[in-house]
VORO-69826 format. One line per field, with one value per residue (C-alpha): chain; x, z, y; residue in one letter. Coordinates in nm, 3 decimals, decimal comma. Each point is the difference from the previous one (the first is absolute). Layout:
N
ch = A  ...
east = X  ...
up = Z  ...
north = Y  ...
aa = a  ...
This chain:
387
ch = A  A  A  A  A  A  A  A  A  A  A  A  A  A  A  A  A  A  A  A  A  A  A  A  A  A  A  A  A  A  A  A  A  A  A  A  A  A  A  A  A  A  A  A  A  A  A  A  A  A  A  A  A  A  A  A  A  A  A  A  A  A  A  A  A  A  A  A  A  A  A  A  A  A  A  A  A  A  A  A  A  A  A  A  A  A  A  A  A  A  A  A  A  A  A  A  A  A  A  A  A  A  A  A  A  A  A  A  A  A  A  A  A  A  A  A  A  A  A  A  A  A  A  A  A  A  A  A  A  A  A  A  A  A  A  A  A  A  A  A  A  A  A  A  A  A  A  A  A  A  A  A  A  A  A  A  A  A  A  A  A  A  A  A  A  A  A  A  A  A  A  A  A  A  A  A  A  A  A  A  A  A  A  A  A  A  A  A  A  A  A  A  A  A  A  A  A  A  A  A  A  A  A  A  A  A  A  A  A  A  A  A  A  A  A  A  A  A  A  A  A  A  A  A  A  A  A  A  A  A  A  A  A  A  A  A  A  A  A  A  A  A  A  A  A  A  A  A  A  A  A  A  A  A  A  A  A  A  A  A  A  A  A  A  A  A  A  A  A  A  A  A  A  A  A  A  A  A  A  A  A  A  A  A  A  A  A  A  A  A  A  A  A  A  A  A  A  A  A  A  A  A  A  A  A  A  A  A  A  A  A  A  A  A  A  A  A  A  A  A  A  A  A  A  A  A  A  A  A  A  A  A  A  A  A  A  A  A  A  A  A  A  A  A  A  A  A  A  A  A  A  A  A  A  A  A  A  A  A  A  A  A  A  A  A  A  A  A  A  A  A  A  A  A  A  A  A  A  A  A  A  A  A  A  A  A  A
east = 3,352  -0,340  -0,210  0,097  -0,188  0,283  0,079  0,330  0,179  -0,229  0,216  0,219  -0,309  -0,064  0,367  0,102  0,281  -0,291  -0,125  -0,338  -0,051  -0,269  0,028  -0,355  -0,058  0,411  0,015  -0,035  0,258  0,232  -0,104  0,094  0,326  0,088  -0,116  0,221  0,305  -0,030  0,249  0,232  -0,068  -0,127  0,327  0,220  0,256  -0,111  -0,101  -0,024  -0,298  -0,090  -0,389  -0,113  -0,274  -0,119  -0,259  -0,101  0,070  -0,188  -0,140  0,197  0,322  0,226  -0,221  -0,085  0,360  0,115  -0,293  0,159  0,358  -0,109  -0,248  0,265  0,278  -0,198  -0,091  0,415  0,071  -0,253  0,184  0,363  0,063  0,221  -0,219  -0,012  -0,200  0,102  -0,194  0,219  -0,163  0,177  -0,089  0,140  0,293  0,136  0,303  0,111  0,277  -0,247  -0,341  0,297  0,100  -0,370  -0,066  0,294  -0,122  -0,273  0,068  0,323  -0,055  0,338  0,203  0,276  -0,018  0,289  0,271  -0,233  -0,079  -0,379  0,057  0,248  -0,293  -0,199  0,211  0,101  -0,365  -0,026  0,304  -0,166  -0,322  0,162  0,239  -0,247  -0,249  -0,287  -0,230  -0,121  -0,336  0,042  -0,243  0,098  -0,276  -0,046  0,257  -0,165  0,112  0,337  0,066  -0,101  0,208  0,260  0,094  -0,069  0,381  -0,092  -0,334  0,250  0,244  -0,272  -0,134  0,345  0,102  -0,231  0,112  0,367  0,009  -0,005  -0,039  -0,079  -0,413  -0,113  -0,018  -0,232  -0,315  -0,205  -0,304  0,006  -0,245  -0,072  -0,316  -0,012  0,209  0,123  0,334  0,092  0,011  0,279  0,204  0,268  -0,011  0,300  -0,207  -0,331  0,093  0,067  -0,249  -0,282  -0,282  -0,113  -0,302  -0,228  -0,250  -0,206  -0,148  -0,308  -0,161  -0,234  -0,372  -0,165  -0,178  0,382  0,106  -0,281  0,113  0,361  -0,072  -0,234  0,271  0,206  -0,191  -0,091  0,386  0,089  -0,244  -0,253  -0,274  -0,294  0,245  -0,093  -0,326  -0,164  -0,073  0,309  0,198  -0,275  0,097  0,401  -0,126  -0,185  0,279  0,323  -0,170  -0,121  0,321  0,252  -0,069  0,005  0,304  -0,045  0,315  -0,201  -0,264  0,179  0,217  -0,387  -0,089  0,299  -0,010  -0,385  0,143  0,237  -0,284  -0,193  0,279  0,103  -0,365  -0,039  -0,242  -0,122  -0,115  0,121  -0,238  -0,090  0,146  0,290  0,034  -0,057  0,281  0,211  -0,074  0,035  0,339  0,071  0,079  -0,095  0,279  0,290  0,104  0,197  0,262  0,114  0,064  0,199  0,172  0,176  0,366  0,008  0,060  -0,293  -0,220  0,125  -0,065  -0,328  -0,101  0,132  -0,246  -0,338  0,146  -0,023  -0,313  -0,200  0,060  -0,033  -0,332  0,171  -0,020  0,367  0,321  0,342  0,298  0,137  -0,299  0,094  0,378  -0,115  -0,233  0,250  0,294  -0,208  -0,109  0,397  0,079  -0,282  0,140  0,377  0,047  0,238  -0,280  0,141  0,056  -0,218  0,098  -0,040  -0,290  -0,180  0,130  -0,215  -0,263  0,015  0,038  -0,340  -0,137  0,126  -0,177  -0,320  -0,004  0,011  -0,076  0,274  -0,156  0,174  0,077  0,138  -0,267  -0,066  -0,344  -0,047  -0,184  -0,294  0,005  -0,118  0,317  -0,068  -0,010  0,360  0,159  -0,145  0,111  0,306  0,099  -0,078  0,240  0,306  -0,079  0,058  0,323  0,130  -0,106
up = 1,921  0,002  -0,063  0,282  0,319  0,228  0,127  -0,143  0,326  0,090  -0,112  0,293  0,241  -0,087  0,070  0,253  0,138  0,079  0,308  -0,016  0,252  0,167  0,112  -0,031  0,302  0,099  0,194  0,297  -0,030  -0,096  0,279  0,250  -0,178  0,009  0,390  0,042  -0,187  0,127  0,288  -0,248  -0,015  0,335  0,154  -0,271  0,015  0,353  -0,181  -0,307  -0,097  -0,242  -0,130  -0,203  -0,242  -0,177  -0,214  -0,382  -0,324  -0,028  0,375  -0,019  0,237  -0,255  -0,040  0,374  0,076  -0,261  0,176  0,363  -0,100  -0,211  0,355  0,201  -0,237  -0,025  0,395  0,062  -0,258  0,197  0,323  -0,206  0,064  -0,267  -0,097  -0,342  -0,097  -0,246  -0,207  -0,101  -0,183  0,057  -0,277  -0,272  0,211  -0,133  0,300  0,315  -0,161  -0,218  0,255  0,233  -0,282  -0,039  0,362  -0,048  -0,288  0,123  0,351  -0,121  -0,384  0,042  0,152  -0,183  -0,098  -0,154  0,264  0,249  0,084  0,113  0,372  -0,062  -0,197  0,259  0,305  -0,211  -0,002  0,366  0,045  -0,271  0,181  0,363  -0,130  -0,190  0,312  -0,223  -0,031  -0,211  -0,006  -0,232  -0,151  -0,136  -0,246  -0,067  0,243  0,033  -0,338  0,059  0,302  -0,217  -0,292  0,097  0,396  0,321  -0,022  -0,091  0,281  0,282  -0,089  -0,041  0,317  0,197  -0,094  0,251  0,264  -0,041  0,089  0,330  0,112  -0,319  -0,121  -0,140  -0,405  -0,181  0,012  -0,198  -0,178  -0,148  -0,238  -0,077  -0,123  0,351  0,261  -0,103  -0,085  0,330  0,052  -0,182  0,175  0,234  0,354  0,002  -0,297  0,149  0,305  -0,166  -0,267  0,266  -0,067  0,267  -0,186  -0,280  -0,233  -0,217  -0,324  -0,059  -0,366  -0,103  -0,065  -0,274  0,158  0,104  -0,372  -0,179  0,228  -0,088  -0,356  -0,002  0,145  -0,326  -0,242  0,126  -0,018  -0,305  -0,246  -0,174  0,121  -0,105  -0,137  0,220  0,122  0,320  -0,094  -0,175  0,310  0,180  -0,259  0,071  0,396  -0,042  -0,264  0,268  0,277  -0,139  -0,158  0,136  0,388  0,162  -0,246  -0,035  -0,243  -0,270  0,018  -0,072  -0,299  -0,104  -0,020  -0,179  -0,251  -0,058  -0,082  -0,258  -0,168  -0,001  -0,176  -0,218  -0,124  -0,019  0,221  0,195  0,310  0,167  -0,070  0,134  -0,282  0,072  0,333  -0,141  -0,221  0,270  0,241  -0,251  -0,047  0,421  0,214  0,340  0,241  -0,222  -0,085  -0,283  0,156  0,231  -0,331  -0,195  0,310  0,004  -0,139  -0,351  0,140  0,238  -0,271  -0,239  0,286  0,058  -0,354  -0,023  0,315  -0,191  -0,299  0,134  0,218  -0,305  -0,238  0,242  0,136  0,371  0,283  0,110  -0,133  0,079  0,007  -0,304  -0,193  0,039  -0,109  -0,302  -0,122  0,158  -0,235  -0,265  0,077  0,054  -0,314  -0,162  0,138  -0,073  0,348  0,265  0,206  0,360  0,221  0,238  0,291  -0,123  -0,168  0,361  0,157  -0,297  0,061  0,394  -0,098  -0,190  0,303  0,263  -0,254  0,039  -0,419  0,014  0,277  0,070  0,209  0,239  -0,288  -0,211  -0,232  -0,190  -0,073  -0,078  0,284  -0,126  -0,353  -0,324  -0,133  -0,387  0,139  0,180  -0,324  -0,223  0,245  0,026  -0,335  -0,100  0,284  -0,116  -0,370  0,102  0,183  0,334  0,179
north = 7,454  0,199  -0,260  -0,223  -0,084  0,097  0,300  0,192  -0,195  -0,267  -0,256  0,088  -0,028  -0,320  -0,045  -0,315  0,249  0,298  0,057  0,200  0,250  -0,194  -0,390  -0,114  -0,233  0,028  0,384  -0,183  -0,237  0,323  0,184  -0,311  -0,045  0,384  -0,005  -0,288  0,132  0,354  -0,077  0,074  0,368  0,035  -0,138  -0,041  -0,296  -0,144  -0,357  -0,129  -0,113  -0,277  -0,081  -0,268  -0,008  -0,295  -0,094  -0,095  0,121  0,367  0,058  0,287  -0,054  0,223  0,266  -0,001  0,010  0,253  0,227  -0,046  0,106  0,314  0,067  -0,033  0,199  0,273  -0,009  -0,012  0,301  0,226  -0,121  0,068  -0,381  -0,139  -0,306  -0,132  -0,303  -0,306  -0,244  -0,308  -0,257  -0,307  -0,228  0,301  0,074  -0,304  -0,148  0,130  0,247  0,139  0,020  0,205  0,225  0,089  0,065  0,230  0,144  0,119  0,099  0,229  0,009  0,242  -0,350  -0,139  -0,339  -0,199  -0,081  -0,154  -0,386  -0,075  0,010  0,319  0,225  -0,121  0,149  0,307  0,047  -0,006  0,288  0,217  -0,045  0,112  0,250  0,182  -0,060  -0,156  -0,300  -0,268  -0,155  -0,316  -0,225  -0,309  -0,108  -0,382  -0,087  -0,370  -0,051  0,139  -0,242  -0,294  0,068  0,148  -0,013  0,174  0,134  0,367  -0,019  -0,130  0,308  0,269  -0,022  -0,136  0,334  0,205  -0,257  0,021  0,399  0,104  0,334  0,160  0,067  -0,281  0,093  -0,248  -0,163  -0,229  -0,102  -0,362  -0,092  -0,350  -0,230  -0,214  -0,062  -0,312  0,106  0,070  -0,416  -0,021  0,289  -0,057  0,047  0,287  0,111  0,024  0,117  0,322  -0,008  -0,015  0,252  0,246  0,001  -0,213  0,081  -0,247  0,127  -0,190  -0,030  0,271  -0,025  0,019  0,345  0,106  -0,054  0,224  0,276  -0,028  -0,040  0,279  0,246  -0,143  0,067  0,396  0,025  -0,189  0,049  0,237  0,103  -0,243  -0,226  -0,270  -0,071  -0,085  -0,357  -0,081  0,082  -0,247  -0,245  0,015  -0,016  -0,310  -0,163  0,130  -0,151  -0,310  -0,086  0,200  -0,124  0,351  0,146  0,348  -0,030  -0,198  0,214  0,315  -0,232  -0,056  0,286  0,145  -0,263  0,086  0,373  -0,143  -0,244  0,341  0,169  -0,251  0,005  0,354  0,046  0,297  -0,236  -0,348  -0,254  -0,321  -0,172  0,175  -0,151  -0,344  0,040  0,131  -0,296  -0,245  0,118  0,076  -0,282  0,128  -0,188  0,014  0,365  0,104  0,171  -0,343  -0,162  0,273  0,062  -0,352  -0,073  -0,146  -0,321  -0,032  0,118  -0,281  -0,270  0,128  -0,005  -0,364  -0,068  0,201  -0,194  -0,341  0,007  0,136  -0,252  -0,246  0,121  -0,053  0,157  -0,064  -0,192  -0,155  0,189  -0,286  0,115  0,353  -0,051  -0,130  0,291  0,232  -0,107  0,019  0,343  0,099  -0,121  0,214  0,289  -0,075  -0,060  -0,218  -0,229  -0,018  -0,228  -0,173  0,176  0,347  -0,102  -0,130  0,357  0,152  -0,144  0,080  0,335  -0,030  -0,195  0,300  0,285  -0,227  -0,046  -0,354  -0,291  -0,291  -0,298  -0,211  -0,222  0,217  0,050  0,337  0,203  0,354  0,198  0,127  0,116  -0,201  -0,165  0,143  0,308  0,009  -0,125  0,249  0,269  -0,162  -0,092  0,394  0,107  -0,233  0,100  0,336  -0,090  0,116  0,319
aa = x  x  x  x  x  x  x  x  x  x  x  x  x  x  x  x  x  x  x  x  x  x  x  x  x  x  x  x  x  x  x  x  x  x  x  x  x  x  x  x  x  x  x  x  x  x  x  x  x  x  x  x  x  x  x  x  x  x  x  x  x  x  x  x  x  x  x  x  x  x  x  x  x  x  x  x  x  x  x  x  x  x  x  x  x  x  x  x  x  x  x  x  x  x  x  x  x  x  x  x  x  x  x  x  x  x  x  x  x  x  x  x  x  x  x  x  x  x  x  x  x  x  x  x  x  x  x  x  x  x  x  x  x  x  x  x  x  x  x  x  x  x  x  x  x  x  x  x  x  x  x  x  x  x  x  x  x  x  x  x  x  x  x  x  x  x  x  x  x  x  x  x  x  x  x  x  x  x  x  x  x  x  x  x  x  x  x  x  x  x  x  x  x  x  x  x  x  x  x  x  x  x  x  x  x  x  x  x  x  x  x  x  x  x  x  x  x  x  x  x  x  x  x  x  x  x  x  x  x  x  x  x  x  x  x  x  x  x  x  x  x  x  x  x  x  x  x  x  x  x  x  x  x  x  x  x  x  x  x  x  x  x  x  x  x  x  x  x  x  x  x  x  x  x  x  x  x  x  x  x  x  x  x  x  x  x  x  x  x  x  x  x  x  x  x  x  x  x  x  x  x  x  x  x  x  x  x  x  x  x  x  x  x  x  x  x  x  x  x  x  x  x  x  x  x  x  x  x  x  x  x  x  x  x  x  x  x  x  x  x  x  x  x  x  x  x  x  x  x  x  x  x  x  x  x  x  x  x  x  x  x  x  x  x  x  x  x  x  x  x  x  x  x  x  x  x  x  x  x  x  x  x  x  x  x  x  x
């Protein structure tokens, strides 16, 4: 619309999947991770070589990594190196048939699917790969969560793959991306034997100087000119760092959702009222996107959990306490409660995406967001029905 503070494709800047063309207070990082990972165009296929980056939400591991593979495609084309780089995130890839069919996807969009088992795509891969005499740099975004929830089956036959060739180039190579290392602990030692990182990278939180500059490089890309002023971007600083611990994620949701309050009003420029509204309605360590992202069923647990620990002003409660709410939440929704069992693998699930916390005795809380605030989302998001 004309009247809007964003530019005519701002929205997209402000985008979680953009990467800007500059990495406030990350080029460095890119450059070590493209010096690193340059062995595969300087001597294609001798090793393969596997990096891991950790760190929290919004220090800027996917953008970082999404940076090095472009570097380093565009470094192979002008050396006629067949390289292509893939992004897999593992929490939407869903299980291990599906996370393979994506890798697939987008290393030979041209592949054929259907006929193939998980470890079969995965091999076919491989022969496409060394018949066609080309490479694959693969990332593996939020793999910690994908070893948690799912199994280290699909890591252990990724990488066995570049040890079970001999006298071939070695095709693949890795970036993992996970929020610590922790879920490395629970690996096997066949597992993480092959897993092992030539290299590591921690991500540390930005600060709050490190956030104006990123923001400021957001809003000369997404919105008009004088649209946002000098002190309101000050304001979103000082409100992302003091409540978003470092996230450079909830600042740019903050900021966006300023925009909107800006629009919604009419107005020509983003005001500080704007950004009040927008952080009332922002909780900085829970994005939107973890919750929608969750199966129907997790969602209904987890709004059983916000449910129960609001009215009872708590800060955790029983797994009997939960069944009880949870039922009456299925029933709401015309749905089959399940059983215990499944019901504690939900909420693991939740535990492994760092949504909720589970004590030693089995208690539930909700990590880091106000409980009325999950079950509003949440209740919005069911009333709307599945994805």
């Amino acid at each position: 619309m004309s009247s809007s503070v964003f530019r005519e494709d701002g929205l997209q800047k402000l985008s979680f999947e953009y990467v800007p063309r500059r990495l406030p207070h990350r080029e460095q990082y890119v450059d070590d991770l493209v010096g690193f990972l340059r062995v595969m165009v300087d001597h294609p296929g001798a090793l393969s070589s596997r990096v891991l980056i950790c760190g929290g939400s919004g220090t800027g591991k996917t953008a970082t990594a999404r940076r090095v593979g472009s570097a380093l495609e565009s470094i192979a084309k002008s050396q006629e190196i067949r390289l292509v780089y893939a992004h897999v995130n593992c929490r939407r890839a869903g299980g291990k048939f599906g996370l393979v069919q994506e890798v697939v996807r987008q290393a030979v969009p041209t592949f054929p699917l259907r006929g193939y088992g998980t470890v079969e795509l995965l091999h076919a891969l491989w022969d496409h790969l060394n018949e066609h005499d080309g490479f694959l740099l693969l990332t593996l975004d939020e793999i910690d969560y994908y070893v948690r929830a799912t199994g280290e089956d699909i890591v252990y036959e990724l990488t066995r793959l570049t040890d079970t060739v001999t006298n071939v180039p070695q095709r693949m190579n890795f970036i993992f991306i996970a929020r610590n290392h922790s879920f490395m602990n629970v690996l096997s030692p066949s597992t993480l034997s092959k897993f092992r990182p030539q290299e590591r990278m921690e991500f540390p939180p930005y600060e709050e100087s490190q956030l104006r500059d990123i923001l400021t490089d957001r809003v000369e890309e997404a919105f008009r000119e004088d649209a946002v002023s000098w002190e309101v971007v000050d304001f979103i600083t000082r409100n992302a760092a003091k409540y978003g611990r470092g996230d450079a994620r909830y600042a740019i949701q903050l900021l966006l959702s300023a925009g909107w309050a800006a629009d919604w009003d009419s107005s020509p420029t983003v005001q500080p009222e704007h950004v009040r509204e927008a952080q009332d309605k922002t909780d900085p360590r829970l994005r939107d996107e973890d919750i929608a992202m969750l199966p129907q069923d997790e969602k209904m647990v987890l709004l059983a959990l916000a449910r129960q620990l609001k009215t009872q002003h708590a800060i955790h409660t029983t797994l009997q306490e939960l069944e009880s709410i949870y039922g009456v939440i299925c029933e709401e929704h015309s749905r089959r409660p399940v059983g215990r069992v499944l019901l504690q693998a939900f909420l693991k699930n939740l535990e492994a995406a760092q949504i909720i916390t589970i004590d030693e005795g089995f208690l539930l809380g909700i990590n880091g967001v106000r409980a009325e605030v999950l079950e509003g989302f949440l209740t919005s998001l069911l009333r709307s029905g599945p994805p």
